[in-house]
C-alpha positions as CSV (number, residue, x, y, z in Angstrom):
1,X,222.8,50.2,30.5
2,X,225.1,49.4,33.6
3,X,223.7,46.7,35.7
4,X,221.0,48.2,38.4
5,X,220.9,51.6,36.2
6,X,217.4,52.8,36.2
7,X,216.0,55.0,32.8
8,X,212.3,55.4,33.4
9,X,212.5,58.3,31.2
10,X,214.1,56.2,28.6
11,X,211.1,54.0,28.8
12,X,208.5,56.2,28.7
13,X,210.0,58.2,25.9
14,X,209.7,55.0,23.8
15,X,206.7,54.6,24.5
16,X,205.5,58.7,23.6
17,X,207.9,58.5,20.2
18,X,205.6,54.9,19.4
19,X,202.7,56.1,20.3
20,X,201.2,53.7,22.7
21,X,197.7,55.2,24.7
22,X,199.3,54.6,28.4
23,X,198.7,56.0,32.1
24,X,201.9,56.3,34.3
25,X,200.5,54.6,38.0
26,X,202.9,53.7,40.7
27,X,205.6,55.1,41.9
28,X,207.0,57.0,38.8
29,X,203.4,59.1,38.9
30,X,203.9,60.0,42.4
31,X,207.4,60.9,41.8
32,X,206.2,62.7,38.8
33,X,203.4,64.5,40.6
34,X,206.5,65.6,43.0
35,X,206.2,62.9,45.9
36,X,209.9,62.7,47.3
37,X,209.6,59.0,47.2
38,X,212.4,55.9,45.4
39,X,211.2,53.5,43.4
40,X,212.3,50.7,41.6
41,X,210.3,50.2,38.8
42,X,208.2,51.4,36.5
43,X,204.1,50.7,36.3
44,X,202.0,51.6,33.1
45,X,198.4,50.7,32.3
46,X,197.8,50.6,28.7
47,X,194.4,50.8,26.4
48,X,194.4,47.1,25.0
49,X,193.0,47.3,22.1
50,X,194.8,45.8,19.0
51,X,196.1,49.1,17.3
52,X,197.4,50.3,21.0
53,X,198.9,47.0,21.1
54,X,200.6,46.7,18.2
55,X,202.4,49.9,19.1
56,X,203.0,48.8,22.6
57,X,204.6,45.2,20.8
58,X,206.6,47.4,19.0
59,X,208.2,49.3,22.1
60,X,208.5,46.6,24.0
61,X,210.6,45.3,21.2
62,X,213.2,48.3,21.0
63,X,213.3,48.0,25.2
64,X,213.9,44.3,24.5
65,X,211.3,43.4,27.3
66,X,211.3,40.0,28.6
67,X,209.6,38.4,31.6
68,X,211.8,38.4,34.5
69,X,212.6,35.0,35.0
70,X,214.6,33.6,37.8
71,X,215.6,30.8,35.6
72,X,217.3,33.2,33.4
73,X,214.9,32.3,30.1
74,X,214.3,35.0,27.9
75,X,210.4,34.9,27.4
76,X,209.2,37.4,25.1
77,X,205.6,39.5,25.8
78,X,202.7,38.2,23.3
79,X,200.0,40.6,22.0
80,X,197.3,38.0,23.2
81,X,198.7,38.4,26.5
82,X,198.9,42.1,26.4
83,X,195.2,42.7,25.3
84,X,194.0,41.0,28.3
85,X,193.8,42.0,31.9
86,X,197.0,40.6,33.3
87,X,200.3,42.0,34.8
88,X,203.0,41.3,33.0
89,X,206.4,41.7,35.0
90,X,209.0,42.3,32.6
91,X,212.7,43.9,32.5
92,X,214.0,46.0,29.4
93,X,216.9,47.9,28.4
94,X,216.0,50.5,30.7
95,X,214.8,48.7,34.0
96,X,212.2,46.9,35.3
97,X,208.9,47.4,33.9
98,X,205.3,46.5,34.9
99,X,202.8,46.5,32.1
100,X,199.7,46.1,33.6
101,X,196.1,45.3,32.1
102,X,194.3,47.0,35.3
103,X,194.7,48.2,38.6
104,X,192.9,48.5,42.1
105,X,189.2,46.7,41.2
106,X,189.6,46.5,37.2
107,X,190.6,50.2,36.4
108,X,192.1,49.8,33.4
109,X,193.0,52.5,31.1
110,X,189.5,54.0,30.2
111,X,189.2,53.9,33.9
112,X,192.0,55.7,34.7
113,X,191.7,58.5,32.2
114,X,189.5,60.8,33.9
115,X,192.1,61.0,36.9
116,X,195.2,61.5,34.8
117,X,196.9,64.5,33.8
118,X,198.8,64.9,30.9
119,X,203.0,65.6,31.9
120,X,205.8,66.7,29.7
121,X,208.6,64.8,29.0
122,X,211.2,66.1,26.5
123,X,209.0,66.9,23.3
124,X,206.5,64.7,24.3
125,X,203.3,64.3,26.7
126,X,202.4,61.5,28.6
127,X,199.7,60.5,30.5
128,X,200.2,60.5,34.7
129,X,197.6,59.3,37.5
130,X,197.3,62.1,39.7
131,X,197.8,61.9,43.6
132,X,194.0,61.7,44.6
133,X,193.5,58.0,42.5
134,X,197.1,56.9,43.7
135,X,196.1,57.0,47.0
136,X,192.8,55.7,46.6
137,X,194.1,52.8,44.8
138,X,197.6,52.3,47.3
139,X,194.3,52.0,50.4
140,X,191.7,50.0,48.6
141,X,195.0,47.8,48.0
142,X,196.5,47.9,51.5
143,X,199.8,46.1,50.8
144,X,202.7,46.5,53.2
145,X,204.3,48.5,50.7
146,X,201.8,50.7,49.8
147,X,201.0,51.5,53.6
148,X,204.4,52.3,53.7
149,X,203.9,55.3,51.3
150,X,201.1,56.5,52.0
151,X,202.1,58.8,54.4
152,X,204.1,61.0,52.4
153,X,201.4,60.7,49.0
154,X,198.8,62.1,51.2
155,X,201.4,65.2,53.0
156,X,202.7,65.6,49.0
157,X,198.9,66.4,47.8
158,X,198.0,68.5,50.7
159,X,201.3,70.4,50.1
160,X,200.4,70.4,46.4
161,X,197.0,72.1,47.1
């Protein structure tokens, strides 16, 4: 990967071909639910239990994830670490990454499920927040950068019907 290249579909094609119970939030769902929006990253929230885990470990491993680190160490995810709540900031082969236990008020995966849709992606399908809970969760949140957004999330939905 050239410096600054961004492969989110890389990533999450990992991910499908391993396996790993995930919900695309963030910008790459709205994008993916057709919001004309850049981001720079990618956000997933992942089932944590150990099976799900292990699979995510071994993902992580072929993206070679480390925690973005501003002293330039190269600190490796855990599987304790991943089966608990936290957000863990990492970068990989194929761009930043945010693997995150939760968002909003602790929806975590289960949580997210119901408003998710499944999306192709090459031969595979993942699993993508729709526009309704984005929103929700970019307001309950109210961060400059979500504000910023939310303008165009809500105009994509109503265009979306």
């Amino acid at each position: 990967m050239r410096k600054g290249e961004l492969r989110f579909q890389d990533a999450l094609e990992t991910f499908a071909r391993h396996q790993v119970d995930f919900v695309v939030v963030g910008g790459v769902a709205a994008v993916l639910d057709g919001a004309p929006i850049a981001t720079f990253d990618l956000d997933i929230v992942h089932r944590r239990d150990p099976d799900n885990v292990e699979l995510l470990m071994t993902a992580l491993g072929e993206m070679d994830a480390r925690y973005r680190d501003l002293a330039g160490r190269k600190l490796r995810p855990e599987a304790t670490g991943l089966a608990g709540v936290g957000h863990h900031l990492l970068q990989t082969s194929f761009g930043p990454l945010d693997v995150l236990g939760h968002i909003g008020e602790a929806a975590g995966y289960a949580e997210l499920l119901p408003d998710s849709a499944e999306h192709p992606l090459a031969q595979y399908t993942i699993r993508v927040l729709n526009l309704r809970r984005l929103i929700a969760e970019k307001e309950r949140m109210n961060r400059d950068k979500d504000r910023a957004v939310l303008a165009i999330l809500r105009r994509t939905l109503e265009e979306s019907g």
